[in-house]
C-alpha positions in Angstrom: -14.1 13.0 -22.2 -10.3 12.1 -21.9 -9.7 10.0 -19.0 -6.4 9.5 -17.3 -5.0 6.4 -15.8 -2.4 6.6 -13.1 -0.2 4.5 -11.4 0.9 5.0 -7.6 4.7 4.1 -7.5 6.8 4.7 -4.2 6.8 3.3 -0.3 3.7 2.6 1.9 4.4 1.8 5.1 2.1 0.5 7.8 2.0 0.1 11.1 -0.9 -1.5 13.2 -2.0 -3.9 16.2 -0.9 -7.6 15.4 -4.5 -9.0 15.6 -5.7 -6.5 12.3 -2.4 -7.3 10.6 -2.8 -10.5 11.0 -6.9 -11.0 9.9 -7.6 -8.2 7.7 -4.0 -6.7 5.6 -2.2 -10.0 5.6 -4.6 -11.4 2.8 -5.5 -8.5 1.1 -1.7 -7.5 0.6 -0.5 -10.0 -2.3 -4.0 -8.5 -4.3 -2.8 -5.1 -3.4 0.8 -5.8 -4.6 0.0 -7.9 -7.9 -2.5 -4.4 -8.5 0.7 -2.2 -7.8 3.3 -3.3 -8.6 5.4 0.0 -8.6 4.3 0.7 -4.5 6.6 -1.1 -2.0 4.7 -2.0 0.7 5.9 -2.8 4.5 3.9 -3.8 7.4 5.3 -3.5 10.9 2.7 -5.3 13.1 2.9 -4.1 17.0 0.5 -2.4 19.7 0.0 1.2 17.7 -1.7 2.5 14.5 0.0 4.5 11.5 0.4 4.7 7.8 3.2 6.7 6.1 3.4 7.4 2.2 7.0 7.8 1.5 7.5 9.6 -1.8 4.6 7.8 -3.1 3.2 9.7 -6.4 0.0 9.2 -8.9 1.8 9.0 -12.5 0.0 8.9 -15.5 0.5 4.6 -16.8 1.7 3.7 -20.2 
């Protein structure tokens, strides 16, 4: 079976409440970004909820 690796590469944006930000993507972000290096990721922190892929595409790796 031939299995195929591949790499997200683009913008991800989130938005979300301050508090969630703050405790739950704040540390998981610099894993997420040393995993991904390709993905540009922004957090705006606020009172609402959203996430937004911006021309973010699965590409097969090297």
């Amino acid at each position: 079976m031939h299995e195929r690796h591949e790499t997200p590469h683009g913008r991800l944006h989130l938005s979300c409440v301050t508090a969630f930000g703050n405790e739950c993507l704040a540390p998981a972000v610099p894993k997420f970004a040393r995993r991904f290096p390709q993905l540009d990721v922004s957090i705006e922190l606020g009172i609402g909820w959203s996430i937004s892929l911006e021309s973010v595409s699965m590409s097969p790796s090297g």
